[in-house]
C-alpha positions in Angstrom: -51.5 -100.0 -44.2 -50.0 -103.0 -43.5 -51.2 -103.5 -39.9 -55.0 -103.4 -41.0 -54.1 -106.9 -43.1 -53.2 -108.5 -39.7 -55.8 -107.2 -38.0 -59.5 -109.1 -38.3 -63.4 -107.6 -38.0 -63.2 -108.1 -34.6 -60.1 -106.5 -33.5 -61.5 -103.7 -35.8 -65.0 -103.7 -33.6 -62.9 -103.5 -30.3 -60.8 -100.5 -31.4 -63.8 -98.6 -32.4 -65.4 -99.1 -29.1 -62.9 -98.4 -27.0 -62.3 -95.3 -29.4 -66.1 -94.6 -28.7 -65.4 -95.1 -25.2 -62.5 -92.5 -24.8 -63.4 -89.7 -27.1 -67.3 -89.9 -26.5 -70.2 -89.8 -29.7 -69.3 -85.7 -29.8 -65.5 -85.8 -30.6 -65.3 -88.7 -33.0 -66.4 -86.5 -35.8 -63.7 -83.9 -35.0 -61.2 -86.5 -34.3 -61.3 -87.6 -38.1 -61.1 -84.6 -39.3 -58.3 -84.1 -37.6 -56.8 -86.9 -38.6 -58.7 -86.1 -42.3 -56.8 -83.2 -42.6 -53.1 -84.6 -41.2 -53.6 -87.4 -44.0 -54.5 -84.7 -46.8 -50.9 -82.4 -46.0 -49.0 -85.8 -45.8 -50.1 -86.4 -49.4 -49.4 -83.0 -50.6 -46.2 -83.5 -48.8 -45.4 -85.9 -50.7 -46.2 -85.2 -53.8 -44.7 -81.8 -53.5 -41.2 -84.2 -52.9 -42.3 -85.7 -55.6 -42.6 -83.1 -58.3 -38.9 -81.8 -57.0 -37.4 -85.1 -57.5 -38.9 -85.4 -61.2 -37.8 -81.6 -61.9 -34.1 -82.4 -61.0 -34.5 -85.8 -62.9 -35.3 -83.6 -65.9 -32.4 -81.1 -65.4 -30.1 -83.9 -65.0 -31.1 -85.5 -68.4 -31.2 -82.3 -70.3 -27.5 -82.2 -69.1 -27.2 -85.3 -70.3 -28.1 -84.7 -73.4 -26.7 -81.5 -74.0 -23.2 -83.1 -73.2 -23.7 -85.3 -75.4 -24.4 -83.2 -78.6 -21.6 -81.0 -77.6 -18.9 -84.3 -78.0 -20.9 -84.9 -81.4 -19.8 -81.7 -82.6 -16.3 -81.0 -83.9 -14.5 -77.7 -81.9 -13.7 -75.0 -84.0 -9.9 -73.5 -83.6 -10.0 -70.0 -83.0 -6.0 -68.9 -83.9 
């Protein structure tokens, strides 16, 4: 969203028309929901990448620490 910093209220106020223009008064509302719905699978997207990156996190400190209280403890000699 860094483009809408750059761009002022009337920049804003020409896209819309010419959006008005193009699409017409009957397709807006479908277009954003379109582009509603696009926004709403990117999220789940990522948080789904997300969740997988924090469940590996996890294993990989569990195996951390599992290492490490195997070192603490002193190895028994079976003979």
């Amino acid at each position: 969203m860094i483009l809408l910093g750059v761009l002022g209220g009337q920049e804003i106020l020409l896209i819309a028309v010419v959006v008005l223009i193009l699409f017409g008064g009957k397709k807006i509302p479908e277009l954003m929901r379109g582009i509603g719905k696009g926004v709403k699978e990117y999220n789940k997207a990522v948080n789904d990448i997300k969740d997988q990156f924090n469940d590996i996190q996890e294993d990989i400190n569990d195996m951390g620490q599992k290492d490490s209280t195997a070192k603490d403890k002193p190895e028994e000699n079976k003979e």
